[in-house]
PAZAPA-4460 file (N, C-alpha, C; in steps of 0.05 Angstrom, whole numbers, plus 32768, in hexadecimal, padded with zeros to 4 digits):
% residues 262
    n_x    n_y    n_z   ca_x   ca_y   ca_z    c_x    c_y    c_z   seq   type   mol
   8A84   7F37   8FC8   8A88   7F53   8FCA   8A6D   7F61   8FC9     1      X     A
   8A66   7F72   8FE2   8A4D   7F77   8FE4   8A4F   7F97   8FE6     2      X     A
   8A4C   7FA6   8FC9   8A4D   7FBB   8FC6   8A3C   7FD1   8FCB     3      X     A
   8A24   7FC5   8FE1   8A0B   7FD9   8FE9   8A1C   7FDD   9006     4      X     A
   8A2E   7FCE   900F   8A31   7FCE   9028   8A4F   7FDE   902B     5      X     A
   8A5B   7FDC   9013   8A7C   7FE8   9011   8A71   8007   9012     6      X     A
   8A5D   8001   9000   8A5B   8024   8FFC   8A48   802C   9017     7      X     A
   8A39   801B   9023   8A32   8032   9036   8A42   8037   9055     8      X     A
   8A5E   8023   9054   8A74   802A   905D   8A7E   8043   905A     9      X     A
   8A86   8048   903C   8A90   805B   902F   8A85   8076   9034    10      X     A
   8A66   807E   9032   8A5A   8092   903C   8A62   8097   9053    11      X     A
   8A56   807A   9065   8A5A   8090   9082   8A70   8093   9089    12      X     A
   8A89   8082   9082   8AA6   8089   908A   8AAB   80AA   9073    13      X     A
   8A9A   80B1   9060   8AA3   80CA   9058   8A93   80E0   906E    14      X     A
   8A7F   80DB   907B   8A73   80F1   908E   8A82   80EB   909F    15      X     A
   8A8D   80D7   90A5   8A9A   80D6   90BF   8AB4   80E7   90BF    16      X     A
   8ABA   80E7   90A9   8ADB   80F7   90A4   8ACF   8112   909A    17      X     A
   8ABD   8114   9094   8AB6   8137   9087   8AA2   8146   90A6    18      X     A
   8A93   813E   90BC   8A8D   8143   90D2   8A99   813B   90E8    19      X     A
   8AA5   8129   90EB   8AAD   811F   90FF   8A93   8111   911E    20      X     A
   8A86   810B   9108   8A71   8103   911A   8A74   80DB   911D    21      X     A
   8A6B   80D9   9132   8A74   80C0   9136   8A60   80A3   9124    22      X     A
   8A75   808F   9123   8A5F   8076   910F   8A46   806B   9111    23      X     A
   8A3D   8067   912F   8A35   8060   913F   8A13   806F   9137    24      X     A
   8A17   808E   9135   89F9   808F   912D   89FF   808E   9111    25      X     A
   8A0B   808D   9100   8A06   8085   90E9   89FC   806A   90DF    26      X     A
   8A17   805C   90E3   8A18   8044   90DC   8A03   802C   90E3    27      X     A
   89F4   802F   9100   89E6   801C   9103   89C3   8023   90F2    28      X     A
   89C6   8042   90F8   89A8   8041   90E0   89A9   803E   90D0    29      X     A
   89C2   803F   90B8   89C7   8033   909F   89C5   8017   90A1    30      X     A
   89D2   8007   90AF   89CE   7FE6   90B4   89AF   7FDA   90B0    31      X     A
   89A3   7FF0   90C7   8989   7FDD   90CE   8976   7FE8   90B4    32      X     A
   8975   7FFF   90A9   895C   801A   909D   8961   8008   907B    33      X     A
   897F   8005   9072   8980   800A   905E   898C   7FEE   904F    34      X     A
   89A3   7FDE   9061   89A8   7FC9   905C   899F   7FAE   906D    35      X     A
   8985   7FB2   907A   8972   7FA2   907F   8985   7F8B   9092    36      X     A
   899A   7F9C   90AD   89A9   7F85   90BF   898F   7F82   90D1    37      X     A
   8995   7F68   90DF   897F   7F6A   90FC   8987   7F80   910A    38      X     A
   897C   7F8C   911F   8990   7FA4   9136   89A2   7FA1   913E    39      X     A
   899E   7F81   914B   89B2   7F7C   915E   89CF   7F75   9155    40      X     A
   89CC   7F68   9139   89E3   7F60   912A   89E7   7F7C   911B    41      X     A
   89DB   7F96   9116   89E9   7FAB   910E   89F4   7FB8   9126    42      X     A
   89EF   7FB2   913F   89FA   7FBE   915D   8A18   7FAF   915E    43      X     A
   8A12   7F97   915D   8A2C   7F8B   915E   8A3D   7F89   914F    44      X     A
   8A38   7F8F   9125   8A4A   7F93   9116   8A57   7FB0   911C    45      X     A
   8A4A   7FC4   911F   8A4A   7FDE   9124   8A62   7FE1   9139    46      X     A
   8A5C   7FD6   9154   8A6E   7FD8   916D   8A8C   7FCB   9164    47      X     A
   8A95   7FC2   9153   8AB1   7FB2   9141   8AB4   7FC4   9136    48      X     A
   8AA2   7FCF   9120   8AAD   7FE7   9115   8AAF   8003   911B    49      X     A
   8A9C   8007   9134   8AAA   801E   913F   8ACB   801C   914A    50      X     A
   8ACC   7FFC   9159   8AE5   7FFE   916E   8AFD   8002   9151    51      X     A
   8AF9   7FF4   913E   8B0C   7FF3   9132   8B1B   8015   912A    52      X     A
   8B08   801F   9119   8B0E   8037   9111   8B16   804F   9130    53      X     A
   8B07   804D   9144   8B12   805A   9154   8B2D   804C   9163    54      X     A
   8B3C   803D   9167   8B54   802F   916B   8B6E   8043   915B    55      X     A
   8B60   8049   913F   8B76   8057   912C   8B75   806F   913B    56      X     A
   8B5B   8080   9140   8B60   8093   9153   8B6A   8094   916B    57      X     A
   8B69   8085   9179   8B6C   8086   9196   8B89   808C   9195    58      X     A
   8B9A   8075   9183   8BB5   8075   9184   8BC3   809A   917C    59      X     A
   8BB0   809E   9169   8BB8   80C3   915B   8BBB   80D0   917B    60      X     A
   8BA2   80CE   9189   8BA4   80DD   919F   8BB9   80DB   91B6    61      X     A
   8BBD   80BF   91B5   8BCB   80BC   91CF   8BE9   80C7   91C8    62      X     A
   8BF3   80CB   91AC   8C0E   80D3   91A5   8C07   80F0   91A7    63      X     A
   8BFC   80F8   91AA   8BEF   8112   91B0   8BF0   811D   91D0    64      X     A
   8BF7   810C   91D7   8BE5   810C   9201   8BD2   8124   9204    65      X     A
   8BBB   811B   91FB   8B9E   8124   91F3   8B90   8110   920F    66      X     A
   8B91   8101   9217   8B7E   80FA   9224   8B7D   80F9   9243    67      X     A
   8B69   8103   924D   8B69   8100   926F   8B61   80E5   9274    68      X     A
   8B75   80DD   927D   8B70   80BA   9286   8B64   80B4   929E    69      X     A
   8B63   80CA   92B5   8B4D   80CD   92CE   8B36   80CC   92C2    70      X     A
   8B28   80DC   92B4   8B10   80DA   92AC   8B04   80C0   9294    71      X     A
   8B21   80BA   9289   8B15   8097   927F   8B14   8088   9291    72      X     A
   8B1E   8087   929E   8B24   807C   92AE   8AFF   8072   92C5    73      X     A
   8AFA   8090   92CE   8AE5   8098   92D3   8AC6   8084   92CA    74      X     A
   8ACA   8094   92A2   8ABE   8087   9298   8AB6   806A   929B    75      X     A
   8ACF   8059   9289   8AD2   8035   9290   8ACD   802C   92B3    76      X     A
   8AC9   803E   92C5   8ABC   8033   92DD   8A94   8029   92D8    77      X     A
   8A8D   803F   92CC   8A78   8041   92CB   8A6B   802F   92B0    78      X     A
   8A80   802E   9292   8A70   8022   927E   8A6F   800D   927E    79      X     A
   8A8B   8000   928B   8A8C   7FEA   9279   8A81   7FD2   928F    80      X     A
   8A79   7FD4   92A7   8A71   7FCD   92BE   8A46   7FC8   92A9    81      X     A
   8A42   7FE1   92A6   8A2C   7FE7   9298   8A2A   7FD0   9285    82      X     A
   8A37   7FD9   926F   8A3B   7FC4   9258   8A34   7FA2   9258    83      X     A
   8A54   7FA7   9270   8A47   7F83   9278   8A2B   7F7F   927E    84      X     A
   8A1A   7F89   9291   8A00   7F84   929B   89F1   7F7F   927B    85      X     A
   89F6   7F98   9272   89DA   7F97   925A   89E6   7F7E   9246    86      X     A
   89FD   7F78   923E   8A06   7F63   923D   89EF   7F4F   9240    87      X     A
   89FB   7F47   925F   89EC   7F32   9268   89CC   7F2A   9262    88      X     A
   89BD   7F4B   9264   89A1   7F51   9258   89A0   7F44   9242    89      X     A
   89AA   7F4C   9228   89B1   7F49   9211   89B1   7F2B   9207    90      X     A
   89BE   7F18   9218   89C5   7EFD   920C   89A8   7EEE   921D    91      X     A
   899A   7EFE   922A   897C   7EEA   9234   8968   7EF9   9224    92      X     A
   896C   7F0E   9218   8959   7F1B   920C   895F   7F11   91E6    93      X     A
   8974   7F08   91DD   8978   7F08   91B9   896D   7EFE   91B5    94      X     A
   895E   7EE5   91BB   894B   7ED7   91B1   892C   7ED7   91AE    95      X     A
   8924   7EE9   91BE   890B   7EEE   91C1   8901   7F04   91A8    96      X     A
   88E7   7F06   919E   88E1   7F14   918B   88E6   7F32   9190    97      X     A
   88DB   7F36   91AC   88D0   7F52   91B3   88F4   7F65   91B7    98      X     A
   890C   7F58   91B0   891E   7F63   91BE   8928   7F72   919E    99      X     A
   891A   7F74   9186   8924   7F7E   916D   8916   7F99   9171   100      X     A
   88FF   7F9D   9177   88EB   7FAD   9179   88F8   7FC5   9194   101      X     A
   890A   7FB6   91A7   890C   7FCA   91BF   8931   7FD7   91B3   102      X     A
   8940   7FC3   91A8   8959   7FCD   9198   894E   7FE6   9185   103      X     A
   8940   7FD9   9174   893B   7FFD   9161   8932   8013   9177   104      X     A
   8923   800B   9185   891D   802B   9196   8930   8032   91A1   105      X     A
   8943   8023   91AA   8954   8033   91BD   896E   803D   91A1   106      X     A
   896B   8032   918C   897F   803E   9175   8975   8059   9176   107      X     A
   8951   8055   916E   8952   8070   9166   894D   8084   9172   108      X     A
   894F   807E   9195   894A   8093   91A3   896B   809B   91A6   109      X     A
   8980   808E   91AA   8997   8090   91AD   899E   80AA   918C   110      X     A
   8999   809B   917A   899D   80AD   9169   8993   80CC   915F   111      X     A
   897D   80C3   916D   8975   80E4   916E   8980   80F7   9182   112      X     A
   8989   80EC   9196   8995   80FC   91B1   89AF   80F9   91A0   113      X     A
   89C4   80ED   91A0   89D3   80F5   9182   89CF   810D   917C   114      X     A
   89BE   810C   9160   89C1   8123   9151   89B4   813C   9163   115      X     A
   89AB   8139   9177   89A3   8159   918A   89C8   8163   9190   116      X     A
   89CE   814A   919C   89ED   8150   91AA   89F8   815C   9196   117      X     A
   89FB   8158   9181   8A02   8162   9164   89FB   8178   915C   118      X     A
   89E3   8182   9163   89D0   81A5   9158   89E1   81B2   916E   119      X     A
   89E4   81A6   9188   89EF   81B6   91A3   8A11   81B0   919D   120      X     A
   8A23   81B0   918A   8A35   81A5   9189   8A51   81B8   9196   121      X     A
   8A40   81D0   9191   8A54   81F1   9195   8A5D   81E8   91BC   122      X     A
   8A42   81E1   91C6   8A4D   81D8   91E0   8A5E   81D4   91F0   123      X     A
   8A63   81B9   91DB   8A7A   81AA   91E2   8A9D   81B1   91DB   124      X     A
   8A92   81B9   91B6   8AA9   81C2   91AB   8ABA   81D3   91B2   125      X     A
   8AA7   81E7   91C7   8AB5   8201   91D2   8A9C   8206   91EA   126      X     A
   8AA2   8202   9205   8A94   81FA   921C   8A83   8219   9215   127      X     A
   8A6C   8216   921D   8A4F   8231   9220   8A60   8236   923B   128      X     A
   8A50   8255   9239   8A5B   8269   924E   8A43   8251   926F   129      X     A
   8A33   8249   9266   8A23   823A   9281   8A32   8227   928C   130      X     A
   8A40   8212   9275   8A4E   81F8   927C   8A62   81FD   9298   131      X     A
   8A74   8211   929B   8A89   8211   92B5   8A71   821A   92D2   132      X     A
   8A5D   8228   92CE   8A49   8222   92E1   8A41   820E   92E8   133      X     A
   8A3D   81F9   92DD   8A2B   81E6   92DB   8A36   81D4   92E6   134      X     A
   8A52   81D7   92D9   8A66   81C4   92E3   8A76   81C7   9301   135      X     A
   8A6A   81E4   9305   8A79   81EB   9328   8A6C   81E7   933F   136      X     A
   8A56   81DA   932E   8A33   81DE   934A   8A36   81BD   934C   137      X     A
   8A44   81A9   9338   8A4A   8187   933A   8A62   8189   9343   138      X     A
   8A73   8197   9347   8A97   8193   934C   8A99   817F   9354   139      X     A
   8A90   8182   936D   8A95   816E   9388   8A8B   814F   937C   140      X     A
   8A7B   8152   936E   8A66   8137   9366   8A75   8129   9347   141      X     A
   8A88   8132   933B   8A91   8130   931F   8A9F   8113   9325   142      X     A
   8AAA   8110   932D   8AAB   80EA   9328   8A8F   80D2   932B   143      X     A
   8A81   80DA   933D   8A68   80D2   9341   8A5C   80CB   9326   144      X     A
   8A5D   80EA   930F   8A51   80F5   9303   8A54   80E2   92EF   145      X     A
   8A76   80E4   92F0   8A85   80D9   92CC   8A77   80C3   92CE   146      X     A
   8A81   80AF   92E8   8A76   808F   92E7   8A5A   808E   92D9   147      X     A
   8A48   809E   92EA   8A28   8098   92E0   8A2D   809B   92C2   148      X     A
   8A34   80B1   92B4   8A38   80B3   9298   8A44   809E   9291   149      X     A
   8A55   8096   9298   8A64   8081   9284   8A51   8069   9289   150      X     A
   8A3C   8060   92A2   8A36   8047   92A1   8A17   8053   9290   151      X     A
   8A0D   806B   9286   89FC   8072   926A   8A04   8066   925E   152      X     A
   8A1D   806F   9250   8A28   8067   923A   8A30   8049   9231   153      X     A
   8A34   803F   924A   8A39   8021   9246   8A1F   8010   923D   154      X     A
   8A06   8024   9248   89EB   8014   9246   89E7   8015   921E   155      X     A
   89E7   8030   9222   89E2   8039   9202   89F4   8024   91F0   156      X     A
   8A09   8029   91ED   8A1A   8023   91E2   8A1B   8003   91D9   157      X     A
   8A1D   7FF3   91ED   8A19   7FD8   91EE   89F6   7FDA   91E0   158      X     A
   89E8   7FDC   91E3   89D2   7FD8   91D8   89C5   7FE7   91C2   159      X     A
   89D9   7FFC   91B3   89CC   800C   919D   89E4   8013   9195   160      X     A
   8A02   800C   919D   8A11   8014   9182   8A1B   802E   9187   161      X     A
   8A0C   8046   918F   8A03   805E   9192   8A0A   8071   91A8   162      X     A
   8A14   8083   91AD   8A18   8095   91BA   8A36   809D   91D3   163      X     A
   8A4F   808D   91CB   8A61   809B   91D0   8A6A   80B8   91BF   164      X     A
   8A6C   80BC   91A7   8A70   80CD   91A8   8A5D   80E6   91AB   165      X     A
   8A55   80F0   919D   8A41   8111   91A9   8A31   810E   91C5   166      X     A
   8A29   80F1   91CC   8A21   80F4   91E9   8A2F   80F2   9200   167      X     A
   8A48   80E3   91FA   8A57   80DC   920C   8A69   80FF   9215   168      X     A
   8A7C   8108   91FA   8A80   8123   91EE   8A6A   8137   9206   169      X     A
   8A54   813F   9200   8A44   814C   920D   8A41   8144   9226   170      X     A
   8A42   8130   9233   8A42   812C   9249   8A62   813A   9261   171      X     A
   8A71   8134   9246   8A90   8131   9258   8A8C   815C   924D   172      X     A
   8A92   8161   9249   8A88   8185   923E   8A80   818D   925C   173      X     A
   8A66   8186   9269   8A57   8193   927E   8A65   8186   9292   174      X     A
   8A6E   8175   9295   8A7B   816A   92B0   8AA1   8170   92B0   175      X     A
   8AAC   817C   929A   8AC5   8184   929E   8ACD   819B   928B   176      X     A
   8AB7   81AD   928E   8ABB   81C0   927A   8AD9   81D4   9279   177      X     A
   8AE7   81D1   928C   8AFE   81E6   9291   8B16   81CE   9290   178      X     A
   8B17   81B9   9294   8B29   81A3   929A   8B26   8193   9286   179      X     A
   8B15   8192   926D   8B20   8188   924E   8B18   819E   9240   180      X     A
   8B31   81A9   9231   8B30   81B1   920C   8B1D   819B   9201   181      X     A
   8B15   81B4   91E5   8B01   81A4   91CA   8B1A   8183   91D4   182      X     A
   8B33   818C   91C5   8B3F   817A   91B8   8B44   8160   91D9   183      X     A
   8B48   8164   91EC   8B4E   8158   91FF   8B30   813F   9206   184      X     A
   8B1F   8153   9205   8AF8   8149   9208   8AFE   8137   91ED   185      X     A
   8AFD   8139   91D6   8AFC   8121   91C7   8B0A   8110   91C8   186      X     A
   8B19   810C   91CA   8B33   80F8   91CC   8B30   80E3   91E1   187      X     A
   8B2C   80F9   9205   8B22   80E7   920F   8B0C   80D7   9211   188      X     A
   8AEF   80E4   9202   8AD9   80D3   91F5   8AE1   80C1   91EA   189      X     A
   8AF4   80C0   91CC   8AF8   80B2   91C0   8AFF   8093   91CC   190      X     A
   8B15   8099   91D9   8B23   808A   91E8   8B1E   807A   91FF   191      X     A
   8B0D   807F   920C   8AF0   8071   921E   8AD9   805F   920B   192      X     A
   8ADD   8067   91F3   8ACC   8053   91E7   8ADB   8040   91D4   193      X     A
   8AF1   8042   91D6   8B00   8020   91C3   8AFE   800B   91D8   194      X     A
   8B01   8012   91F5   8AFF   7FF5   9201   8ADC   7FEB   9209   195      X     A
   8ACB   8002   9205   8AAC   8001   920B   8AAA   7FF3   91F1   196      X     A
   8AB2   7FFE   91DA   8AA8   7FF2   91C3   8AB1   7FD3   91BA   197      X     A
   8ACD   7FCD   91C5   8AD5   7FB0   91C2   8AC9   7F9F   91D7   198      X     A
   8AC3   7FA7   91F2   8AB3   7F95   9206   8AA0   7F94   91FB   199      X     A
   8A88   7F9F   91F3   8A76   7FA3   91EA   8A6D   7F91   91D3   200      X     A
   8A7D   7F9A   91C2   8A7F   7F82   91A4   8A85   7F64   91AF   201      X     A
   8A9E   7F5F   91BE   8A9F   7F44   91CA   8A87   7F3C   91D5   202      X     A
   8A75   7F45   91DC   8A62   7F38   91ED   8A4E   7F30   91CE   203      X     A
   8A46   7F48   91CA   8A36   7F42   91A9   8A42   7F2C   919E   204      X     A
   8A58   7F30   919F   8A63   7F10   9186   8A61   7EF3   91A2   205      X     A
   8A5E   7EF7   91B9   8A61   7EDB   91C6   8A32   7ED4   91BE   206      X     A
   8A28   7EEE   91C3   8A18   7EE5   91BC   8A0A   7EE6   91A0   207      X     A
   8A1C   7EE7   918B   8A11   7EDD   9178   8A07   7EF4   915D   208      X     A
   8A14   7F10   916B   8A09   7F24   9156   8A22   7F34   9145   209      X     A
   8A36   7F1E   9144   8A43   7F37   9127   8A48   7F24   911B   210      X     A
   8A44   7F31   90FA   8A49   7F2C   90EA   8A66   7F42   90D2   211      X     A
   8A79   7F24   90D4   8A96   7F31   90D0   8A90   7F38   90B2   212      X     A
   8A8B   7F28   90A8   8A90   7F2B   9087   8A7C   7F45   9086   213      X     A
   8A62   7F4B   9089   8A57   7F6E   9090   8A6F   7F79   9095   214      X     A
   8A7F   7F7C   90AE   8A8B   7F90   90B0   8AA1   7F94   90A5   215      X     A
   8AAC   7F7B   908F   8AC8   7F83   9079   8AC0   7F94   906D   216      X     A
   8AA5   7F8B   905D   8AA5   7F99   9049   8A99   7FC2   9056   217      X     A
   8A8B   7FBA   906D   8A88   7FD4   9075   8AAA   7FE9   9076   218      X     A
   8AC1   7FD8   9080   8AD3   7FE4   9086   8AE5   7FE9   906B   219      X     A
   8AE5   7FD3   9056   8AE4   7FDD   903F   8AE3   7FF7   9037   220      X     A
   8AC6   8001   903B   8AC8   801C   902C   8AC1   8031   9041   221      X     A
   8AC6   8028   905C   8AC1   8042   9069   8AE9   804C   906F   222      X     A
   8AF5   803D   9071   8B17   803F   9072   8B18   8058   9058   223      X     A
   8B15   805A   903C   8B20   8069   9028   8B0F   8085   902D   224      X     A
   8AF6   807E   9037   8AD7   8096   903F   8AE7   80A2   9058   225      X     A
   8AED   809B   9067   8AF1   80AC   907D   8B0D   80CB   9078   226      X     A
   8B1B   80B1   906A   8B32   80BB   9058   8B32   80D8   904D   227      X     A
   8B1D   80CD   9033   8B18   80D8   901F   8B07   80FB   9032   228      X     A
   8AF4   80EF   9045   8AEE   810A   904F   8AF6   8117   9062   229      X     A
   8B07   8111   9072   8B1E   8121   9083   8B2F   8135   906B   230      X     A
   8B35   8129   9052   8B42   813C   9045   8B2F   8157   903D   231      X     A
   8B10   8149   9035   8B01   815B   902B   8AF5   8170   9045   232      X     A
   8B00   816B   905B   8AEF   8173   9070   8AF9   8196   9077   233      X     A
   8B0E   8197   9070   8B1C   81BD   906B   8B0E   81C4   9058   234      X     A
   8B06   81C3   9044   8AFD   81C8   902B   8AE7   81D0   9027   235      X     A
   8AD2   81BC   9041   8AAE   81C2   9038   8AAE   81CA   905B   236      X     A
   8A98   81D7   905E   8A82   81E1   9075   8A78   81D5   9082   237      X     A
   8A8E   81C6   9097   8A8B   81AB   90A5   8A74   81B3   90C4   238      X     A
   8A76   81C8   90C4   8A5D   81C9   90D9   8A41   81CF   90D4   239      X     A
   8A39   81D9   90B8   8A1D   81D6   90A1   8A1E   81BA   909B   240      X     A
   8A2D   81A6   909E   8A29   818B   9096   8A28   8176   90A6   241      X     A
   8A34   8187   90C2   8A2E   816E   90DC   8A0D   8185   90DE   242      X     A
   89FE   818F   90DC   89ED   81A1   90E0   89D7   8187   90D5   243      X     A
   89DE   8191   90BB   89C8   8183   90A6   89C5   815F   90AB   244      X     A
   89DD   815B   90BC   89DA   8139   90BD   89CD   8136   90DA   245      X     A
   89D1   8149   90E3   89C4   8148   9102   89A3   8149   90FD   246      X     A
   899D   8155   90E8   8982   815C   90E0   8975   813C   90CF   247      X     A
   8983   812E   90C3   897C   8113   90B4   8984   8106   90C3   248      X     A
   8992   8102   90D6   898B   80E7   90EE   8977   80F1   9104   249      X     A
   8970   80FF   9106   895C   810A   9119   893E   8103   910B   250      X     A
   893D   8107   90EC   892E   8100   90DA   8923   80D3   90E0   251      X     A
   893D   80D5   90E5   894A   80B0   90DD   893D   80A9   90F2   252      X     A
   8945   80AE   910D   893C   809F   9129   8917   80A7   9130   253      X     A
   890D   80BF   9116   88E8   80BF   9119   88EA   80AE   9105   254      X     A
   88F5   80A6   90F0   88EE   808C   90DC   88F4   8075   90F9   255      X     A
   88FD   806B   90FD   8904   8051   910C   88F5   8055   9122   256      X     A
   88E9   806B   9130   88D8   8069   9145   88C1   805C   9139   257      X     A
   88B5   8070   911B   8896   8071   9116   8896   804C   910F   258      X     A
   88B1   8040   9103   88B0   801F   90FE   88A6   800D   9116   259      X     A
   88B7   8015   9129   88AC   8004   9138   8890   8009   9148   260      X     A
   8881   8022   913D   886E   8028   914C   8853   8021   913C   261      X     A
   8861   8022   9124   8846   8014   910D   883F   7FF3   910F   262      X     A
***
């Protein structure tokens, strides 16, 4: 029973239920910053426990019919096509020294674009008066568009853990600002990344980077945390606290840059 790791389950499954911000930039700079995982084995514990916890969501949504399945659809053309490749990268690159050094950069550049997508969050939540512009001058080009986005996200994702939700979210905002609601835009985010995040993880575990017993005890205490702060999340000033966390992972990814630069 490894109680440095239950509990920092527990935290981020409580930000995750009190902001609604996704695990992914949490969880893997806690892995690597604080509980001392390699990257690649916190990318690949991380991508299990994202899919898992988003699965419970996906299912909320779909009893909901919340999701545009054209534009997952869209998406999974472009990520998971992506995924595989870096994949492939991935299992000729784990063994080499220099491939620990190029995983943290891309964590913590991923994480910092994160927490921007996060300062810019009004965006998405409720499209800017620019977004249906923006989005009328690409019309014609918006499948083109999603694919390229989704095969981003497949890159990111598979290799940092990082950025379906607030980048993926922000991306899908400017390219369908009139044709998804807040609530329609997350869902279908959400839901584009349970099968990115289980391809993804499968590949990590064929080559060698998760570690299960990490992620019990991570799911341990992020299951009661997530809980525990969805209830607290009416209560406290959930947009001063995705604010302030946007501000300490932004902090996190100039710690993990200046590491690998020293």
């Amino acid at each position: 029973m490894n109680w440095a790791e239950i509990l920092s389950g527990a935290i981020v499954g409580l930000l995750i239920g009190l902001t609604g911000v996704g695990g992914g930039s949490l969880m893997t700079p806690v892995l690597v910053l604080l509980l001392g995982v390699q990257p690649l084995t916190a990318v690949g514990t991380d991508l299990w426990f994202a899919a898992t916890t988003k699965i419970v969501a996906s299912r909320i949504y779909h009893s909901h019919v919340l999701i545009d399945w054209p534009v997952v659809g869209r998406l999974w053309l472009g990520s998971l096509p992506a995924a595989l490749l870096t994949l492939l990268w991935l299992s000729h690159q784990a063994k080499r020294p220099q491939v620990d050094p190029w995983v943290i950069t891309a964590i913590a550049l991923s994480v910092g674009l994160s927490a921007l997508m996060m300062l810019m969050r009004r965006g998405w939540a409720a499209p800017s008066a620019g977004a249906p512009a923006l989005a009328s001058g690409v019309k014609g080009l918006q499948v083109t568009l999603t694919i390229i986005a989704g095969s981003l996200l497949g890159v990111l994702v598979t290799l940092t853990s990082v950025g379906a939700g607030a980048i993926g979210a922000t991306m899908l905002s400017y390219l369908y600002p009139q044709r998804l609601s807040p609530q329609r835009l997350i869902a279908t985010d959400i839901v584009h990344a349970v099968p990115l995040a289980l391809f993804a993880g499968i590949g990590h575990l064929w080559i060698g980077d998760v570690n299960f017993a990490l992620l019990g005890m991570l799911l341990m205490g992020s299951i009661p945390g997530v809980v525990i702060g969805s209830m607290l999340s009416t209560r406290l000033p959930a947009t001063a606290l995705r604010r302030m966390l946007a501000v300490i992972l932004l902090l996190v990814s100039i710690k993990m840059l200046s590491a690998v630069m020293s």
